[in-house]
C-alpha positions as CSV (number, residue, x, y, z in Angstrom):
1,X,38.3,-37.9,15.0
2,X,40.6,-35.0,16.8
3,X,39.5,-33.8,19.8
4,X,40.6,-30.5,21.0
5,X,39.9,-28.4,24.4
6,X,37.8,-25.4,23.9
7,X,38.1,-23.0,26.7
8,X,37.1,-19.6,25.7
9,X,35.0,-16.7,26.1
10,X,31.1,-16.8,26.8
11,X,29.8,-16.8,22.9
12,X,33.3,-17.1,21.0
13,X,32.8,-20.8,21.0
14,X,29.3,-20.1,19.6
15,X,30.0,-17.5,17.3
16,X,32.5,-19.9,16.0
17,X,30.8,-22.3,15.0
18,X,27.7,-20.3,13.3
19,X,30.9,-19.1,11.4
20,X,31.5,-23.2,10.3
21,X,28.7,-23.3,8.8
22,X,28.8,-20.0,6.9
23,X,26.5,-17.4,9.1
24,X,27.3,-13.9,9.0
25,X,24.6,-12.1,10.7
26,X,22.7,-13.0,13.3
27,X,19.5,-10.9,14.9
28,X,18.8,-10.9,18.1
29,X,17.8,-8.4,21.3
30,X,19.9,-6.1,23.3
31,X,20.6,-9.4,25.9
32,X,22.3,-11.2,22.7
33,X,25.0,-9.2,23.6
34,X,26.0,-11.0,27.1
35,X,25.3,-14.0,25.2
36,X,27.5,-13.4,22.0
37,X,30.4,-11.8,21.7
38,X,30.9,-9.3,19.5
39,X,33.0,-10.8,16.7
40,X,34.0,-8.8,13.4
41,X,33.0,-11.3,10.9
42,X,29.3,-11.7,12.3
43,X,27.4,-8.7,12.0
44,X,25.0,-8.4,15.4
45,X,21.4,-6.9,14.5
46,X,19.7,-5.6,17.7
47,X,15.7,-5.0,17.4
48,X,13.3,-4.5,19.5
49,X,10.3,-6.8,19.5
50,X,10.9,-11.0,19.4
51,X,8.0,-10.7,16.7
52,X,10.6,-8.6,14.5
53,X,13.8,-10.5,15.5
54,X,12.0,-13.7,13.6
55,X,10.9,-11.6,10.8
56,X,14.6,-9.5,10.0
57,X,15.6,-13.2,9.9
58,X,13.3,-14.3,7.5
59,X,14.1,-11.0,5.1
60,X,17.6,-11.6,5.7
61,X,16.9,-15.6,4.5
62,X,14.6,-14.3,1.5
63,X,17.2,-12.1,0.4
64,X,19.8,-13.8,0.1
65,X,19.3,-17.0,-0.1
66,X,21.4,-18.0,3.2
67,X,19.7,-19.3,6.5
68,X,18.9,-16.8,8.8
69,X,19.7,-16.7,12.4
70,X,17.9,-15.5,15.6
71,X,17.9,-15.1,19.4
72,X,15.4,-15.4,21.8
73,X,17.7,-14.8,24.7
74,X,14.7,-15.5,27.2
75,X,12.2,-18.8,26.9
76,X,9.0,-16.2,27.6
77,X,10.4,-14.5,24.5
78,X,8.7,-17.3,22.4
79,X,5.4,-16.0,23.3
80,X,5.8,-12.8,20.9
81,X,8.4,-15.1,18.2
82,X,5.6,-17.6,17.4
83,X,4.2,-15.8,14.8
84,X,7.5,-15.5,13.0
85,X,8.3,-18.7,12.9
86,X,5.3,-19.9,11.8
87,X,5.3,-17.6,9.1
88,X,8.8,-18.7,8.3
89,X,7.9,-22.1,8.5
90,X,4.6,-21.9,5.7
91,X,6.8,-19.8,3.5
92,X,9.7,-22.8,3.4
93,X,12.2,-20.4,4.8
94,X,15.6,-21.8,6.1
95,X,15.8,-20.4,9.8
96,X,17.9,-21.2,13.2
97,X,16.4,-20.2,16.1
98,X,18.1,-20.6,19.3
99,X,16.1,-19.8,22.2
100,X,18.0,-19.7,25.7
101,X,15.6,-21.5,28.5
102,X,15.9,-19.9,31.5
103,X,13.2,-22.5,33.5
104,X,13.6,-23.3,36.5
105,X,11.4,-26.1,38.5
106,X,8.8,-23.8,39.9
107,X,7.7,-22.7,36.0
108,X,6.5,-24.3,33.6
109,X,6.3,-23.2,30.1
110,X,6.6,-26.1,27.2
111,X,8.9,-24.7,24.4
112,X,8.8,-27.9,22.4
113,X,5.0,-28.0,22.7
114,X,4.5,-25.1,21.2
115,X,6.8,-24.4,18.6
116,X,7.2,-28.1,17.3
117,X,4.1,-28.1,15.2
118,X,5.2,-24.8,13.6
119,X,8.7,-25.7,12.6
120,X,10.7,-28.2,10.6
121,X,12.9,-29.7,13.5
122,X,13.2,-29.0,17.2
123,X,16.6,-29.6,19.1
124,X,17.1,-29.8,23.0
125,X,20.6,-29.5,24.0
126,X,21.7,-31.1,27.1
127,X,25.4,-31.4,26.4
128,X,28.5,-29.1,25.6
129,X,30.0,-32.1,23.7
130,X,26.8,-32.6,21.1
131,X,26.6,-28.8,20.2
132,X,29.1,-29.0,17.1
133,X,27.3,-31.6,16.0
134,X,23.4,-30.7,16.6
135,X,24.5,-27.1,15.2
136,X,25.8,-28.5,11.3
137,X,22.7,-30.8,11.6
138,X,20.5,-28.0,12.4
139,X,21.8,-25.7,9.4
140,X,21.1,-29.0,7.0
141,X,17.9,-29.8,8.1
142,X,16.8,-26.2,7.7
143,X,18.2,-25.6,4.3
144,X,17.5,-28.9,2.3
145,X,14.6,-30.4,1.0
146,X,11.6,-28.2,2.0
147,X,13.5,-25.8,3.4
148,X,11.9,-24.4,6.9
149,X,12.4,-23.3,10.9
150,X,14.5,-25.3,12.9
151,X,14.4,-25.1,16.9
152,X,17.3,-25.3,19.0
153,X,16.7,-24.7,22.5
154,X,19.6,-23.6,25.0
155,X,19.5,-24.2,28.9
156,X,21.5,-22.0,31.0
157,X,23.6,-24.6,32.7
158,X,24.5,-25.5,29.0
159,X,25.7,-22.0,28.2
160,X,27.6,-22.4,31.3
161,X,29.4,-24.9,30.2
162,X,30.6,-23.6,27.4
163,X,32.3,-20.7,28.9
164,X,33.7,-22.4,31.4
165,X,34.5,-26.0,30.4
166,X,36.9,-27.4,27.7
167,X,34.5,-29.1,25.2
168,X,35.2,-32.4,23.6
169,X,33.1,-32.5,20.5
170,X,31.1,-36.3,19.5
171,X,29.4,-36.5,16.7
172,X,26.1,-37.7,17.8
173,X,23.6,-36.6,15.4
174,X,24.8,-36.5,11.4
175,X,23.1,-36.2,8.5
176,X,24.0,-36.1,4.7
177,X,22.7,-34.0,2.3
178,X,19.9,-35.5,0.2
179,X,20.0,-35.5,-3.5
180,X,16.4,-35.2,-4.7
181,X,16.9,-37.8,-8.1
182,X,13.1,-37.7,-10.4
183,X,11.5,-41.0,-11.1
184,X,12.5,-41.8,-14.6
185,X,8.5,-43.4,-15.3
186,X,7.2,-40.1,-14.1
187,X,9.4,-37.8,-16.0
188,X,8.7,-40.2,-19.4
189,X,4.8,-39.9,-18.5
190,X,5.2,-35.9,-17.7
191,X,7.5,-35.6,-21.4
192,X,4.5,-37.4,-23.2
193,X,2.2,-35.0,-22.0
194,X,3.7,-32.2,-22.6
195,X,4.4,-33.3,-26.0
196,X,0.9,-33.9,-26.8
197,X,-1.1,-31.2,-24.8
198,X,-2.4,-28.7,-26.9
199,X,-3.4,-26.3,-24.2
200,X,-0.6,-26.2,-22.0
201,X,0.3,-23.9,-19.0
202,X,2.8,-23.5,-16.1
203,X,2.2,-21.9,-12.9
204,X,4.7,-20.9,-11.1
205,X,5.1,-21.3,-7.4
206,X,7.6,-20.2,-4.5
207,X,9.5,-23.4,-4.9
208,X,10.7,-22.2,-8.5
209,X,12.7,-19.4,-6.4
210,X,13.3,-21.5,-3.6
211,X,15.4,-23.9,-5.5
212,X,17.0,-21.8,-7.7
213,X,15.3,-23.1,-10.9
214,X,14.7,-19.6,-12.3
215,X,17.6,-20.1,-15.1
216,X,16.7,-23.3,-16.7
217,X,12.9,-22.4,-15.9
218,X,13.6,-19.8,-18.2
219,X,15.3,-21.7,-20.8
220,X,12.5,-23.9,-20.5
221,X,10.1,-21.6,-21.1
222,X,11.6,-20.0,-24.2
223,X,12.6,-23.3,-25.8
224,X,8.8,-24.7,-25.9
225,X,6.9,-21.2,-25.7
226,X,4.5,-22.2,-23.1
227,X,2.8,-19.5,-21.6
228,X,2.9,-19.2,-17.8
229,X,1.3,-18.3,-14.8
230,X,2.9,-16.7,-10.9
231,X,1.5,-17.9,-7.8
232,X,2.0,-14.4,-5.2
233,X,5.4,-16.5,-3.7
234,X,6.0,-17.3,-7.3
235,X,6.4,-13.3,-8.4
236,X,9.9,-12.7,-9.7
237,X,10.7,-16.2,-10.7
238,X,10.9,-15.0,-14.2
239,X,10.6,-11.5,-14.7
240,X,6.9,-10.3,-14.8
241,X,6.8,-8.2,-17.8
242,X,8.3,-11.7,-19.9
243,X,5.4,-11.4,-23.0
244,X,4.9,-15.3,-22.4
245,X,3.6,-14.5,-18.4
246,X,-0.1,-14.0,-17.7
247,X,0.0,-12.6,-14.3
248,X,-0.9,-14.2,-10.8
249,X,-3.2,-16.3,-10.2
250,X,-6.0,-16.8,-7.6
251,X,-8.4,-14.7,-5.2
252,X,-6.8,-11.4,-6.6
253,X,-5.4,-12.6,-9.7
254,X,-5.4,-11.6,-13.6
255,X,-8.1,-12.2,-16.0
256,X,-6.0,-13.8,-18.4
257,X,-4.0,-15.6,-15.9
258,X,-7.4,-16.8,-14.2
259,X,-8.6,-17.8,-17.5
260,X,-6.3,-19.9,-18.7
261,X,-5.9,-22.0,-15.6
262,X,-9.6,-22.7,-16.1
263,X,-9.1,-23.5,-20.1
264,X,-5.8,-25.1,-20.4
265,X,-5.4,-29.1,-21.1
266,X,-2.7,-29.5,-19.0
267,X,-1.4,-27.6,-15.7
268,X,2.4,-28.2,-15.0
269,X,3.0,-26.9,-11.6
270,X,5.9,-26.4,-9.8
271,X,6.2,-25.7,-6.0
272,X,3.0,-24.9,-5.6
273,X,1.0,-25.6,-2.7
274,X,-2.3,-25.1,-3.8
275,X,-4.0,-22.7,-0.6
276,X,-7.3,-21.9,-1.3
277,X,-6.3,-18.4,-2.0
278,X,-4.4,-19.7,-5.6
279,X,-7.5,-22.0,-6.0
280,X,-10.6,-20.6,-5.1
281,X,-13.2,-23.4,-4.8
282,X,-11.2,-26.4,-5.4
283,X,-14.0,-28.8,-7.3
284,X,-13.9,-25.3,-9.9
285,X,-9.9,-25.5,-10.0
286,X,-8.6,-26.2,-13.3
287,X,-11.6,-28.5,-14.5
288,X,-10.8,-29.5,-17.8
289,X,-6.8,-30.1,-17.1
290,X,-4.3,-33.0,-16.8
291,X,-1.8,-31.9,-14.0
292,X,1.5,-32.6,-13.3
293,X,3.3,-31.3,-9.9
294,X,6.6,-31.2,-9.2
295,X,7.1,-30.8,-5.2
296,X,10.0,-31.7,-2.8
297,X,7.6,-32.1,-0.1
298,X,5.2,-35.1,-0.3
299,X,3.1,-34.4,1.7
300,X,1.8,-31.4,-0.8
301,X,1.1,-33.3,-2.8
302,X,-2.3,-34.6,-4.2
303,X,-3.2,-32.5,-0.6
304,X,-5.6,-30.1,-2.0
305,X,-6.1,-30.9,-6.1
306,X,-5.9,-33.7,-7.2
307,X,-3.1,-34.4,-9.6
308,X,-2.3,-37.2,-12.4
309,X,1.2,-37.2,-12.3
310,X,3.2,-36.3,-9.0
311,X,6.9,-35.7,-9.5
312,X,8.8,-35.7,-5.6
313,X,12.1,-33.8,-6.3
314,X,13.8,-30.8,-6.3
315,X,12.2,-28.8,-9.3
316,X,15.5,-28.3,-10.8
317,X,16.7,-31.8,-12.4
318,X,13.1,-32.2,-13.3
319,X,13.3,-28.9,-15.3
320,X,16.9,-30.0,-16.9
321,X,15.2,-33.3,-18.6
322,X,11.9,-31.1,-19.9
323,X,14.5,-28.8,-21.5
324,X,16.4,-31.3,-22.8
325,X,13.7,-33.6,-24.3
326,X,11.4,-30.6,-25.3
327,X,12.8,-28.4,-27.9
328,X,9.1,-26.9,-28.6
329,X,5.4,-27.1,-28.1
330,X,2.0,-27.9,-30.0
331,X,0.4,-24.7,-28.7
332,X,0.6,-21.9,-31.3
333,X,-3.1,-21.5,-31.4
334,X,-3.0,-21.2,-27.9
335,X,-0.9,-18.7,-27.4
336,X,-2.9,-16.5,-29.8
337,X,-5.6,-16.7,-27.7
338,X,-4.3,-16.3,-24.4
339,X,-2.5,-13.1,-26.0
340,X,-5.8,-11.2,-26.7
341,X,-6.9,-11.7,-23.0
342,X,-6.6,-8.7,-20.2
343,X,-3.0,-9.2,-18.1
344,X,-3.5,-6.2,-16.6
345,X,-5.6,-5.8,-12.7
346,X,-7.7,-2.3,-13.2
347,X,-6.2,0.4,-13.3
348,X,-8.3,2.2,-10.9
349,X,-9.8,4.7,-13.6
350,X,-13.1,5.4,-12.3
351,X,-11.7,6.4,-8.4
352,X,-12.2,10.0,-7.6
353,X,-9.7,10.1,-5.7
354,X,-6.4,12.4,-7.0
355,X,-3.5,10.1,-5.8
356,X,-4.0,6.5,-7.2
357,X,-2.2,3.3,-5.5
358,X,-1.2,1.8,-9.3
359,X,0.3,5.6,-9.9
360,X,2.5,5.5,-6.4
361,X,3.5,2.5,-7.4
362,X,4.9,2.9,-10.9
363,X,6.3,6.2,-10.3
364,X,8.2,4.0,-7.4
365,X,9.7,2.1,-10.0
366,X,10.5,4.9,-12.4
367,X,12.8,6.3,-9.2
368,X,14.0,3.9,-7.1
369,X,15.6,1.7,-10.4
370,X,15.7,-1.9,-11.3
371,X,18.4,-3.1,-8.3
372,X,15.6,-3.1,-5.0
373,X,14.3,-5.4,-2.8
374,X,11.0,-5.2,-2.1
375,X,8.6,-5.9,1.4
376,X,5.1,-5.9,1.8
377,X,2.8,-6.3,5.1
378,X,-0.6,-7.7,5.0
379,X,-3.4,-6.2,3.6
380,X,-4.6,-4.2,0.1
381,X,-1.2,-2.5,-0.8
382,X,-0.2,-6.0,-0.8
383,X,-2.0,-7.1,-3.0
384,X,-1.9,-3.4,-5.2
385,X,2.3,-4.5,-4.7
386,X,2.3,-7.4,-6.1
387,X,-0.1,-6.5,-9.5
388,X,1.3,-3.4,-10.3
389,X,5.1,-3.7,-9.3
390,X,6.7,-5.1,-11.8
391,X,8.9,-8.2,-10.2
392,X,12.1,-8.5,-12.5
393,X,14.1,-11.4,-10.7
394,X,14.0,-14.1,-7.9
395,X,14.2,-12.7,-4.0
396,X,13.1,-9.6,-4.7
397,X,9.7,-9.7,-3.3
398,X,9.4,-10.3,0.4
399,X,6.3,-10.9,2.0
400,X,4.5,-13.7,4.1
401,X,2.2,-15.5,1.9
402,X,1.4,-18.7,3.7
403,X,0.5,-16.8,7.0
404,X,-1.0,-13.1,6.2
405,X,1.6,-11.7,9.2
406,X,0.7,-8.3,9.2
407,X,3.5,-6.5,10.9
408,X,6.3,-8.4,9.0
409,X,7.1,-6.0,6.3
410,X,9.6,-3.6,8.4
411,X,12.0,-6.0,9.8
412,X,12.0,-8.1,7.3
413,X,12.7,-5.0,5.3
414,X,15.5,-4.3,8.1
415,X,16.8,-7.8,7.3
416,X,16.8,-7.5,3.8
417,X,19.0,-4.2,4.0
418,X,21.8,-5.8,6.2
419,X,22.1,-9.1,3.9
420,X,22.3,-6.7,0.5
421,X,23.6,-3.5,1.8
422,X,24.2,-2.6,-1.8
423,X,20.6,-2.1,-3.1
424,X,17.9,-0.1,-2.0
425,X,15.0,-1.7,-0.2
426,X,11.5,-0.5,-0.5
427,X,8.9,-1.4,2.1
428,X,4.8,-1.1,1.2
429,X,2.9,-0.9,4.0
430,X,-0.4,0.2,5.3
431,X,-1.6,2.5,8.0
432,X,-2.8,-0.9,10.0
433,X,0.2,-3.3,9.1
434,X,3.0,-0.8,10.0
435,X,1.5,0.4,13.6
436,X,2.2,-3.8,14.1
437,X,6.3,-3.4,14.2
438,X,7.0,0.3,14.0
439,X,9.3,0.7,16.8
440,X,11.8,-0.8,15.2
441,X,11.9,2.1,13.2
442,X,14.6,3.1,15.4
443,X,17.4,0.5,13.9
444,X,16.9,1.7,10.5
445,X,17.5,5.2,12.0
446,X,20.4,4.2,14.1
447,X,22.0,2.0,11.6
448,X,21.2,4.1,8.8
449,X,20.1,1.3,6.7
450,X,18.5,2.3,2.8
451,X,15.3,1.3,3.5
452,X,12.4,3.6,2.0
453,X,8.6,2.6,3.6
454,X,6.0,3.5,1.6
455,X,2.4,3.9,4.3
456,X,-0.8,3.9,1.5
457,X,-2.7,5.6,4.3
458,X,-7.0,5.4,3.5
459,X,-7.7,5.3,7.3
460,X,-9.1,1.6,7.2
461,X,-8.0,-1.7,7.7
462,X,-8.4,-1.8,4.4
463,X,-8.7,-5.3,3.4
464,X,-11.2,-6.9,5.9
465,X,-13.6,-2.8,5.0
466,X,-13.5,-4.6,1.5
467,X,-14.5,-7.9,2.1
468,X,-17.4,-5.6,4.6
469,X,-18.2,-3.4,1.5
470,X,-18.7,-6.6,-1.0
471,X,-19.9,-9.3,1.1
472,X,-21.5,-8.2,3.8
473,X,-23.7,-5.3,2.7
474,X,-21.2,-2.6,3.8
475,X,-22.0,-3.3,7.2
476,X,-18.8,-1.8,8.5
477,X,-17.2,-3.1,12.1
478,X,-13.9,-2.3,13.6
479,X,-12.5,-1.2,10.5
480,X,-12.1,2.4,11.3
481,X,-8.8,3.1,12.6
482,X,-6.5,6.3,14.1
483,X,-2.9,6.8,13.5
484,X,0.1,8.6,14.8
485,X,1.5,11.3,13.0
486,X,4.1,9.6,10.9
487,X,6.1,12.2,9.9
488,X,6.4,13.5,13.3
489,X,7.1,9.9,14.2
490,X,9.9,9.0,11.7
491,X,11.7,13.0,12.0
492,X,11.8,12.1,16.2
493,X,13.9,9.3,15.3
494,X,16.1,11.1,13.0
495,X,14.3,9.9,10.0
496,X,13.3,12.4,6.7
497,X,9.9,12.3,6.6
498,X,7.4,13.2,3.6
499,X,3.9,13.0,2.7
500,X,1.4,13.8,-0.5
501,X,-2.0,13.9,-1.2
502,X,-1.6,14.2,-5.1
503,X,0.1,12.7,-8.0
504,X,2.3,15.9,-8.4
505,X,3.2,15.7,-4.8
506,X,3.9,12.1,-5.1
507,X,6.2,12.2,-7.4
508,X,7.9,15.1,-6.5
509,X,8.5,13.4,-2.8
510,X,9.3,10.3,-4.2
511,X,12.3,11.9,-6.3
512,X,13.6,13.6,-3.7
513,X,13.7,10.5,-1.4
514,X,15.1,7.9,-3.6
515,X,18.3,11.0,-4.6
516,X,19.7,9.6,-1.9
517,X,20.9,6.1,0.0
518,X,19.2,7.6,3.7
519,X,15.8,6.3,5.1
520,X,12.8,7.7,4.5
521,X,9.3,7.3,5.4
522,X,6.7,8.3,2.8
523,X,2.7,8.8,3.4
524,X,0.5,8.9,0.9
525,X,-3.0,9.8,1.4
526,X,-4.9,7.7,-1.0
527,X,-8.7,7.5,-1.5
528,X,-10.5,5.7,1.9
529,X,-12.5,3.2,0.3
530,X,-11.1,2.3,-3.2
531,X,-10.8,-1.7,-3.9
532,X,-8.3,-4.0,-5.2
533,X,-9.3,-5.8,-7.9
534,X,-10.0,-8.4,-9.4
535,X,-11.1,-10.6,-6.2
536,X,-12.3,-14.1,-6.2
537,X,-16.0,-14.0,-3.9
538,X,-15.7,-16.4,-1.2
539,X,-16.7,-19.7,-1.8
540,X,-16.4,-18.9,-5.6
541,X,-14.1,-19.8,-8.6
542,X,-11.4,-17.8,-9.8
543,X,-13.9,-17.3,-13.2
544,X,-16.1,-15.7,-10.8
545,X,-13.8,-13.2,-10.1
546,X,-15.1,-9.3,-9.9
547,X,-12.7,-7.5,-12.1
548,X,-13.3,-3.7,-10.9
549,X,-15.8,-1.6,-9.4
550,X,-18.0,-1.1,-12.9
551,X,-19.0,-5.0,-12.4
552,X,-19.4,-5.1,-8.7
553,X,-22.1,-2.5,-9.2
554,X,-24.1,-4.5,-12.2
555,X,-24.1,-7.3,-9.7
556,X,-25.4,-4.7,-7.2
C-alpha cells in the first residue's frame, strides 16, 4: 500500500476521512468547532446539551438511513450522552461517537467502563497511523449486522498529532462486510409451515425497516394474503392503513391485532425482539402458535419466547425465498375472521373534554400532507402517535422504543430536519417530555429548520397518573407538574407560537402553521386525565387488555 504524508490543518485530516466513508453531517457542541474545521461538504450541527447531540444523531440515522455522527468534545460530556447511546444502541441504530478524552493522571473517569455495555464496539486510539483504519472499521461495525453505537475515544496528545505530524496510515484493524446467507434446512422447514398453517400471521418488527425489507415484505404480503401485525419500531414498515394490517401489538395495542396473535397457528416474526411491552406475560404469548423468527442478532433469539424454527440472517434474502416459493396461502377463512375484529384504539368518545388527542392528530395529517417525518417523546401522546397517525412508509416514525428516553423527541426531530431538509417534520410531545431538551429550541430557531412540535399539554406526567389511576387506586404521587409558558417561550426565541383549547381552534392553528415551511410550536390543552387505550394490566396478557374507559369502570 501508498503511503502519503498528511500534514494539515487541526480537523481537515478528520473531516476527510468521515468524508471516505460517506458522512455529511456531524453534531456536535460549540467546542466541535476548534476540533473540526468547518468544511463545505459536512454540514456542522451545534446543540446544546450532550443528551441532545446523541439524540439529533440518532434522528439524523433514523431518517435517513445513514450512520450518524457525534461529538463529545470533553470525556465528562459522557456523563449527560449516556442516555443517548444507550437508547441508540436498544433501537439498533448505526452511530459514531467520538469522544475527545481530556484525562490527565490526577482524574479518573473510565470511558470504556461505562459506555462498553451500552454500545456495539468501543475503540481507543493511541496512534495517528491506526486512525484511517479504526475509522472504516468503525463505520462497518456500526452499520452491519445488528446495526448499533460504536465508541471511539480520542486522547488529546492524539489530536495533537494529527495537526502537527505527517501521518503514515497501517492498516491494523480490517474487516469485511458480512453477507448474512439463510440456512437452506431452516428456510425448507419455515416454506412447509407456512404452506400448511391455516391460521397464519406476521408481526412486524423494527428489523423489517432496519434492513430495508419493506419492498419484497410487501410483495410478500400481497402474493400469499397473510394478514399482519406492527410491533411500535415496526410502524411504517408497510403502510398502516394496508386492509391486510391489524394494528400494533402489545401493552397498548389493537384488539384485532392482540387477538390474532393469541389465535393464529403460526407467528412468523421478523426483527422482533420480543420486550415484554409486545408480549405481555410471556407464558400467555401466542399460546396456541408454531413460530418462526427471523433475526440477524442471535442472541435474540429464543431469548424471551420460545421459538420452533430460528432463521439468523438478514430478513431480506429470507423474505426473497418465501416470495418466491409461496405464491399464496391456506387462510381465506381466516382472514374473514380477523376482518370482522376492532383495528381501531377508542376513539376517545365518552371524554368531556372539547379538544380530543385522536382529533389533533388527524386533523395533523389532513395539513401537514403525506411527505413528514415524524418524532415522539415518551409518554401518552406517544402512544395516542403511534395508534392514530397513520404511518405510510419506512423512517418515518422516530422515537426510542427500546429505552422510553423521554426528552429525545426534539433533537432527534432537529436531526431529522437536517438529513431531509425537504419534508416537513412533526414532533409530538408532552408537557413533561419536552421540558427534558427544550433548550435546544434555539437551533431550530437559529437554523430555521421545518420542524412543527406539537405539546398535548393535560398538566400531568401523563403516563405514570394512568398507571396511578388504574393500578394503584388513583393514589396520585409526583404526577402533578408546572410549565413555562410556551408560547412566550418559543416567540423569545424567534419562534411562532400558537395554542387552542378546542377543536375549532385546533384546526384553525394547525392550518395556519403548516401554510408555511417556518417553525412552530403548537399547545394544545387537552383534557387532564383522559387515558390511552387499550392497555395490557401489568403482569397480564395482551387478551386482558382494557380497551377504553366504559370497561375499566365495569371492572371497577
Amino acid at each position: 500500500m501508498q503511503r502519503q504524508n498528511h500534514a494539515v490543518q487541526k480537523g481537515s485530516y478528520i473531516t476527510q476521512l468521515l468524508k471516505n466513508i460517506g458522512v455529511d453531517t456531524i453534531f456536535g457542541s460549540v467546542f466541535q468547532s476548534l476540533l473540526l474545521k468547518h468544511d463545505k461538504d459536512i454540514v456542522h450541527q451545534q446543540l446544546t446539551h450532550e443528551q441532545s447531540i446523541i439524540h439529533a444523531a440518532d434522528g439524523y440515522a433514523r431518517a435517513t438511513g445513514k450512520t450518524g455522527v457525534a461529538f463529545i468534545t470533553t470525556d465528562f460530556g459522557i456523563t449527560n450522552a449516556i442516555t443517548g447511546i444507550a437508547t441508540a444502541q436498544l433501537d439498533s441504530v448505526p452511530l459514531l461517537v467520538f469522544i475527545q478524552n481530556t484525562n490527565t493522571q490526577d482524574e479518573c473517569l473510565d470511558i470504556e467502563t461505562m459506555t462498553k455495555p451500552i454500545s456495539k464496539h468501543y475503540f481507543q486510539i493511541e496512534h495517528p497511523e491506526d486512525f484511517p483504519s479504526f475509522i472504516r472499521a468503525a463505520e462497518q461495525i456500526a452499520s452491519t449486522g445488528r446495526k448499533g453505537t460504536v465508541i471511539i475515544v480520542l486522547s488529546n496528545q492524539l489530536i495533537e498529532q494529527l495537526d502537527t505530524q505527517p501521518i503514515h496510515p497501517r492498516e491494523l484493524y480490517t474487516t469485511e462486510k458480512a453477507f448474512s446467507i439463510p440456512p437452506l434446512p431452516q428456510l425448507n422447514k419455515a416454506v412447509q409451515l407456512i404452506k400448511s398453517a391455516e391460521r397464519p400471521l406476521l408481526l412486524i418488527g423494527g428489523g423489517v425497516i432496519s434492513s430495508g425489507s419493506n419492498h419484497i415484505l410487501e410483495r410478500f404480503i400481497n402474493q400469499t394474503n397473510i394478514p399482519f401485525t406492527s410491533t411500535l419500531m415496526g410502524l411504517g414498515a408497510i403502510d398502516v392503513n394496508h386492509p391486510l394490517h391489524l394494528g400494533m401489538v402489545g401493552m397498548h395495542g389493537t384488539y384485532a391485532a392482540n387477538r390474532a396473535v393469541h389465535r393464529c397457528d403460526l407467528l412468523i416474526c421478523l426483527g422482533v425482539r420480543f420486550s415484554d411491552r409486545i408480549t405481555g406475560k410471556a407464558k400467555g404469548f401466542s399460546p396456541h402458535s408454531l413460530k418462526i423468527q427471523v433475526d440477524i442478532d442471535p442472541a435474540e433469539v429464543n431469548k424471551n419466547i420460545h421459538v420452533d424454527i430460528p432463521i439468523i440472517s438478514d430478513i431480506k434474502p429470507v423474505l426473497t425465498a418465501f416470495t418466491n416459493q409461496l405464491n399464496s396461502s391456506n387462510c381465506n377463512d381466516w382472514l374473514n375472521e380477523v376482518s370482522n375484529w376492532n383495528k381501531n384504539s377508542p376513539q376517545f368518545s365518552a371524554s368531556t373534554s372539547k379538544l380530543k388527542p385522536d382529533d389533533i392528530i388527524r386533523i395533523i395529517d389532513q395539513y401537514a400532507g403525506k411527505n413528514t417525518i415524524v418524532a415522539t417523546d415518551v409518554g401518552q401522546h406517544q402512544m395516542w402517535t403511534a395508534l392514530h397517525y397513520p404511518f405510510r412508509r419506512p423512517r418515518q416514525l422516530l422515537t426510542s422504543g427500546g429505552f422510553g428516553t423521554m426528552g429525545y423527541g426534539l433533537p432527534a426531530a432537529i436531526g431529522a430536519a437536517l438529513g431531509k431538509k425537504e419534508q416537513t417534520v412533526i414532533c409530538f410531545t408532552g408537557d413533561g417530555s419536552i421540558q427534558m431538551n427544550i433548550q435546544e429550541l434555539y437551533h431550530v430557531a437559529h437554523h430555521n429548520l421545518n420542524i412543527k412540535v406539537i405539546i398535548l399539554r393535560n398538566g400531568y406526567l401523563g403516563m405514570v397518573r394512568q398507571w396511578q389511576q388504574l393500578f394503584y387506586k388513583n393514589k396520585y404521587s409526583q404526577v402533578k407538574i408546572s410549565s413555562p409558558d410556551f408560547l412566550t417561550f418559543a416567540e423569545s426565541f424567534g419562534v411562532k407560537g400558537y395554542r387552542a383549547s378546542n377543536k375549532t381552534e385546533a384546526e384553525a392553528i394547525i392550518r395556519q402553521a403548516f401554510a408555511s415551511k417556518q417553525p412552530a410550536v403548537l399547545d394544545f390543552l387537552i383534557e387532564e386525565e383522559v387515558n390511552v387505550y387499550p392497555i395490557v394490566p401489568p403482569g397480564g396478557n395482551n387478551t386482558d387488555a382494557i380497551q377504553g374507559p366504559e370497561q375499566n369502570q365495569r371492572k371497577k
